[in-house]
C-alpha positions as CSV (number, residue, x, y, z in Angstrom):
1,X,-5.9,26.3,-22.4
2,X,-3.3,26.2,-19.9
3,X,-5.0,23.8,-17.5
4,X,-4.9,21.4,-21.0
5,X,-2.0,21.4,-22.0
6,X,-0.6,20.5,-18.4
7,X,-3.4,17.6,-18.2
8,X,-1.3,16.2,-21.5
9,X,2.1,16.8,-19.8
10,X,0.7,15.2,-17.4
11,X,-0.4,12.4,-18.8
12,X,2.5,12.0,-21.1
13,X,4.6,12.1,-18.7
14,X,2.7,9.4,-16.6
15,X,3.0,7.0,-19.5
16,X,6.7,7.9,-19.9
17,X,7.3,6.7,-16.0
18,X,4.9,3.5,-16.3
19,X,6.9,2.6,-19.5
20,X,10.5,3.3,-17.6
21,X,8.9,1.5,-14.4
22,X,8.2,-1.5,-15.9
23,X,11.4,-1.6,-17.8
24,X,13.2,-1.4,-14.7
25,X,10.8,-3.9,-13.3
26,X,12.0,-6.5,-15.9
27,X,15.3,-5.6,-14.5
28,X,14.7,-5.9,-11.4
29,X,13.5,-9.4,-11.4
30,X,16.5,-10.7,-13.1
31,X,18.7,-8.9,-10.6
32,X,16.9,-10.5,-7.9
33,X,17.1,-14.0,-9.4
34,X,20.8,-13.7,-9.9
35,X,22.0,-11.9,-6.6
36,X,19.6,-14.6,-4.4
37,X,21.3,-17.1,-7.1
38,X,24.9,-16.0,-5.9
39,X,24.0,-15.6,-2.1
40,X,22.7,-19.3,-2.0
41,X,26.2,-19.8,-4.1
42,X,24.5,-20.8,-7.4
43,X,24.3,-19.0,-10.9
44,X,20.9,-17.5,-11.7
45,X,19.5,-17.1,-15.3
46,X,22.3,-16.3,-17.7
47,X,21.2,-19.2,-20.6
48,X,18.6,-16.0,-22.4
49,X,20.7,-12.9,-24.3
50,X,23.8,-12.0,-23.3
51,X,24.5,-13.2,-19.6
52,X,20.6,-13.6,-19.4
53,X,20.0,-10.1,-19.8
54,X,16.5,-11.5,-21.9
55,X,15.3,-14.1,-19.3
56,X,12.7,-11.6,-17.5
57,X,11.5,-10.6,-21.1
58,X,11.2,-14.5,-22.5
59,X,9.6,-15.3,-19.0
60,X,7.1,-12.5,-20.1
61,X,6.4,-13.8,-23.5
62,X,5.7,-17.3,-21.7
63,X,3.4,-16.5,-19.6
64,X,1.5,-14.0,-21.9
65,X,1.1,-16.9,-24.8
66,X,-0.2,-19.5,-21.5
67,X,-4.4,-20.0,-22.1
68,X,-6.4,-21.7,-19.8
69,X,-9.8,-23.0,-20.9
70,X,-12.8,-21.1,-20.1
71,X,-14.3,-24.2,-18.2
72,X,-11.6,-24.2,-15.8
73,X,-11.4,-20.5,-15.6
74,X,-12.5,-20.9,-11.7
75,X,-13.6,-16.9,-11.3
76,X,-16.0,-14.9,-11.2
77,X,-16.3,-10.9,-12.5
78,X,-14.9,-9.9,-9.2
79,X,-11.7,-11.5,-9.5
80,X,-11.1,-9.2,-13.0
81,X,-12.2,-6.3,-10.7
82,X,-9.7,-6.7,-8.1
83,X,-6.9,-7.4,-10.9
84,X,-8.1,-3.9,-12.5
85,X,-8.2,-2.2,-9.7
86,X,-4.2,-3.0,-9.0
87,X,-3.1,-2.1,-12.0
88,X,-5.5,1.1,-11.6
89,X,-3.0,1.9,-8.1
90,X,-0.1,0.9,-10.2
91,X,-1.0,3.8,-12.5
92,X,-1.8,6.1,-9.9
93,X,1.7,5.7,-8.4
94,X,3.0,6.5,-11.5
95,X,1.3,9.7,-12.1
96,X,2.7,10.6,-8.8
97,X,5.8,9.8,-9.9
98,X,5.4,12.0,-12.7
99,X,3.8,14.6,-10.6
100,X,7.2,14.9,-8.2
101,X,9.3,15.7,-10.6
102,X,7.4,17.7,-12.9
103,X,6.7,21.3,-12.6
104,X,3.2,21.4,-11.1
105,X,3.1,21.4,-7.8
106,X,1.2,18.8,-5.3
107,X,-0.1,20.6,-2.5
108,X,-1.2,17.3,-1.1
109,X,1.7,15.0,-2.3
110,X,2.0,12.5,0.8
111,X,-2.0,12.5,1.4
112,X,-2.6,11.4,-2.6
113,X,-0.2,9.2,-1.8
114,X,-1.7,7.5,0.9
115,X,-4.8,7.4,-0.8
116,X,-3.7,5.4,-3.8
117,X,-1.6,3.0,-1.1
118,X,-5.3,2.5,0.4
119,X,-7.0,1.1,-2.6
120,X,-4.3,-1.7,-2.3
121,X,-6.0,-3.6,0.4
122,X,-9.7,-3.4,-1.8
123,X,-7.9,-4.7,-4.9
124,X,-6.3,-8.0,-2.5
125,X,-10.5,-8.5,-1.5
126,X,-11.1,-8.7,-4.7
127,X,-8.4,-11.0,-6.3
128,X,-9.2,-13.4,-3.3
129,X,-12.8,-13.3,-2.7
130,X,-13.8,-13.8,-6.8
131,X,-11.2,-16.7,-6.7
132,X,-13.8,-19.4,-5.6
133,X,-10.9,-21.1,-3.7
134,X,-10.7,-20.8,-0.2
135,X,-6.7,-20.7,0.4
136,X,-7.0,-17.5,-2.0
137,X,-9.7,-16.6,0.7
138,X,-7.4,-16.8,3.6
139,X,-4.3,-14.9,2.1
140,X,-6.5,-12.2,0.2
141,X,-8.0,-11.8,4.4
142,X,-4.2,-11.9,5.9
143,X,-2.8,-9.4,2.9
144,X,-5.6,-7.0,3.2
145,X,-5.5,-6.6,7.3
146,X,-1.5,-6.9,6.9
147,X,-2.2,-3.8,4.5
148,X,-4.4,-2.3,6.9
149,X,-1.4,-2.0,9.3
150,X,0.8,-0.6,6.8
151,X,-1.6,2.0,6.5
152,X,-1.4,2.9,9.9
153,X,1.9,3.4,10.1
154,X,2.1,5.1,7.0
155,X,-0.4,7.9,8.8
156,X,1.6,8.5,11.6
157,X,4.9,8.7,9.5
158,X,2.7,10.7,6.8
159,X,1.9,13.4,9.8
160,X,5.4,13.4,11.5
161,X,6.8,13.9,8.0
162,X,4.5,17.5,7.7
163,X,5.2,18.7,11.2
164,X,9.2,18.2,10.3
165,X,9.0,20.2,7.0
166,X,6.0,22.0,7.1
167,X,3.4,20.8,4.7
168,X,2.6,18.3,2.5
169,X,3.6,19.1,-0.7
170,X,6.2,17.7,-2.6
171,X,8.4,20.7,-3.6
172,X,9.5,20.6,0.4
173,X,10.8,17.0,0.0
174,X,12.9,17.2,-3.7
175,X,14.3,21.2,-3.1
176,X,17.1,19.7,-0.1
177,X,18.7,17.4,1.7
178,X,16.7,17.4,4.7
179,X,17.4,13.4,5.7
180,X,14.8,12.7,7.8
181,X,16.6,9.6,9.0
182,X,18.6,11.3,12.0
183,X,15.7,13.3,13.0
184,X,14.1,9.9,13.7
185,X,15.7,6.9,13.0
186,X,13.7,4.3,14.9
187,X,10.6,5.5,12.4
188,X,12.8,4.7,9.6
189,X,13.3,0.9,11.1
190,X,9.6,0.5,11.5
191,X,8.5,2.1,8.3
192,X,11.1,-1.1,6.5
193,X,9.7,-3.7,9.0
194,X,5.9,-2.7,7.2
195,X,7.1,-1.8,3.8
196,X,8.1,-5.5,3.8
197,X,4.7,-6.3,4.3
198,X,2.7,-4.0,1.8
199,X,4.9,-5.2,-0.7
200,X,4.4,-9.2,0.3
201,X,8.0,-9.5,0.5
202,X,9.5,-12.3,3.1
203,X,9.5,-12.4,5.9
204,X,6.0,-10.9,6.0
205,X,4.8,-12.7,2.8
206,X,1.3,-13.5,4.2
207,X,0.1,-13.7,0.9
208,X,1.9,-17.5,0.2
209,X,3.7,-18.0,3.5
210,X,2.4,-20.9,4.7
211,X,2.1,-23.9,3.3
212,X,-2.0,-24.4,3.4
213,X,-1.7,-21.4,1.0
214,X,-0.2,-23.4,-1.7
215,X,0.4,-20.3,-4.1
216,X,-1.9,-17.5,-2.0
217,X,-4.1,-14.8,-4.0
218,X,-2.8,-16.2,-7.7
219,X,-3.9,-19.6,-7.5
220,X,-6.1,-19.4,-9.7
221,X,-4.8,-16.8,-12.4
222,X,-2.7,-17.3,-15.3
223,X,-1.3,-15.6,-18.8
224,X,-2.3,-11.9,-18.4
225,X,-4.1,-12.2,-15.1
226,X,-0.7,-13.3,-13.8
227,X,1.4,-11.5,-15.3
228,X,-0.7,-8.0,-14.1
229,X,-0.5,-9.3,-10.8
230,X,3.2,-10.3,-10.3
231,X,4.2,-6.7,-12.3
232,X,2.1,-4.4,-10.0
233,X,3.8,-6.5,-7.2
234,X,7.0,-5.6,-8.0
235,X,6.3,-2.3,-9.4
236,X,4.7,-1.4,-5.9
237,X,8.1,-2.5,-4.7
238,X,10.4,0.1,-6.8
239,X,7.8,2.8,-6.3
240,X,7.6,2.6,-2.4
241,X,11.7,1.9,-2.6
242,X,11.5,5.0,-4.0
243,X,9.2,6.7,-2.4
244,X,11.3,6.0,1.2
245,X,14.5,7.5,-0.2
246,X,12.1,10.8,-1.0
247,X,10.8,10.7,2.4
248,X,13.5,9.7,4.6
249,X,16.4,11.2,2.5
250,X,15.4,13.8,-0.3
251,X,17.0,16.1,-2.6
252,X,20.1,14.3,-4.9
253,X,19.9,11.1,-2.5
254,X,16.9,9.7,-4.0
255,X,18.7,7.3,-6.6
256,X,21.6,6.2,-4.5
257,X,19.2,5.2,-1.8
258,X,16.2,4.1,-4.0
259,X,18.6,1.3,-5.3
260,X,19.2,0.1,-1.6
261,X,15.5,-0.2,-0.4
262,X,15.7,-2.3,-3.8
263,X,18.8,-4.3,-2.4
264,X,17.3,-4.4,0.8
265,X,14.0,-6.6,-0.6
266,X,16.2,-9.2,-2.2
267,X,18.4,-9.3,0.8
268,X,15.6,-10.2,3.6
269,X,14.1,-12.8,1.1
270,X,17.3,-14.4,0.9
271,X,18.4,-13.8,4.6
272,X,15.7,-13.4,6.5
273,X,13.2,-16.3,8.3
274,X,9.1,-16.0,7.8
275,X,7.2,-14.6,10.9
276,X,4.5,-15.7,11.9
277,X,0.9,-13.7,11.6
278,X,0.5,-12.9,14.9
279,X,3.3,-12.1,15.9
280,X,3.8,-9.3,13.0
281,X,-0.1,-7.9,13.7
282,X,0.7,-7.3,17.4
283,X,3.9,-5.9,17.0
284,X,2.7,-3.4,14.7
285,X,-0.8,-2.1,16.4
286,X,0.6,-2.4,19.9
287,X,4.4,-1.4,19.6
288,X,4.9,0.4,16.2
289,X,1.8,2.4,16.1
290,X,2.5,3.6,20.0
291,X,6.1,4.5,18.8
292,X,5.1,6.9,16.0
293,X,2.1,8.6,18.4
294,X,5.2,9.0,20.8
295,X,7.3,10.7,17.8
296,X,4.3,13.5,17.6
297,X,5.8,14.7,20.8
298,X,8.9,14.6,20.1
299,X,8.9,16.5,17.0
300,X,6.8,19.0,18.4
């Protein structure tokens, strides 16, 4: 009886934090849109509500009443897979969410994690492959190996994170103020440099970078399918923003820094210039990867 009635905190729980995520997602994109508004010294949306507080939400109510005929619907069952599947990693964040600051304890915390943050580069196969369009092809390839590096970094930092506290569960990264940071700060420069890329965020927006791409993995989508896929993407974003403020900072500097990392996106897509493939892909496996290995022994 008690395993059940922690399964429904659980999940209650869970759909409280998907509901406050994706309120805070609506939010964010208008933030975004007026801060890069102000930095390129223009106003962003403030026509919608008071001081356009109800553009993201009429933007959503556009897209969601779009149809596109059923002749032109150029996808096949695969396509619907891969969208599933992202908002199935979307959900799994947020139980994890959930899970931190609840009372149960996760044993495993930063290994779930990394789990769920695997299934990402499956779900950008998917949306790509079942597109019939080969531009989709090409970014849905480039997103997926760019996620495949994250990955690898996320390992090494995963590990150097355990050998620092001692485990890991997530009751050792909420109970203090441990700030990883100082211990080593050049893994918290690398982990931004490939958070940027999970989260298709410029300069390391392989997704739509170039122009052959014309519009990347959602060329072909529209009304729901859209709107699933650019609310996972930025719901990703707030979750890992988070998630490197728990990490990297803990205990009562999770909000403070949480709404930096979130800052810190919209800056480098209004600052920063695109980089190309390459150059990102051998930076990471030849000078990133070699770094964190290097950190092992220097915890130790």
């Amino acid at each position: 009886m008690v395993s059940f009635w922690n399964s429904v905190y659980l999940f209650v729980n869970s759909v409280v934090s998907f509901v406050v995520i994706m309120v805070f997602v609506a939010f964010f994109v208008l933030s975004e849109r007026k801060v890069l508004g102000y930095m390129q010294i223009r106003k962003g949306p403030n026509k919608v509500g008071l001081f356009g507080l109800l553009q993201s939400f009429a933007d959503l109510l556009k897209l969601v009443v779009k149809y596109k005929f059923v002749f032109f619907q150029n996808r096949s069952w695969f396509s619907w897979l891969g969208v599933y599947l992202l908002v199935f990693v979307c959900c799994g964040y947020c139980l994890l969410f959930s899970l931190f600051y609840s009372d149960v304890s996760c044993d495993y915390f930063l290994l779930w994690f990394l789990i769920i943050t695997s299934l990402t580069g499956y779900s950008l196969l998917s949306l790509g492959w079942g597109s019939y369009n080969k531009f989709a092809m090409i970014s849905c390839v480039r997103s997926a190996f760019g996620s495949i590096s994250f990955e690898a970094c996320f390992m090494c930092v995963a590990v150097v994170v355990a050998l620092v506290v001692g485990g890991y569960c997530s009751s050792f990264l909420v109970d203090e103020d441990w700030l990883f940071l100082f211990v080593c700060p050049l893994v918290y420069g690398f982990w931004l440099v490939g958070l940027l890329c999970e989260c298709n965020r410029t300069p390391l927006d392989y997704a739509e970078a170039e122009s052959e791409l014309v519009s990347g993995l959602n060329t072909e989508y529209c009304n729901v399918p859209f709107t699933c896929l650019f609310a996972c993407e930025y719901l990703i974003m707030i979750v890992f923003s988070w998630f490197s403020s728990v990490i990297f900072y803990g205990g009562g500097f999770v909000l403070g820094f949480t709404l930096f990392h979130v800052l810190f996106f919209i800056w480098s897509r209004a600052t920063l210039p695109r980089v190309r493939y390459d150059f990102f892909v051998d930076f990471m496996w030849r000078c990133v990867v070699l770094v964190l290995v290097l950190s092992f022994f220097f915890v130790l």
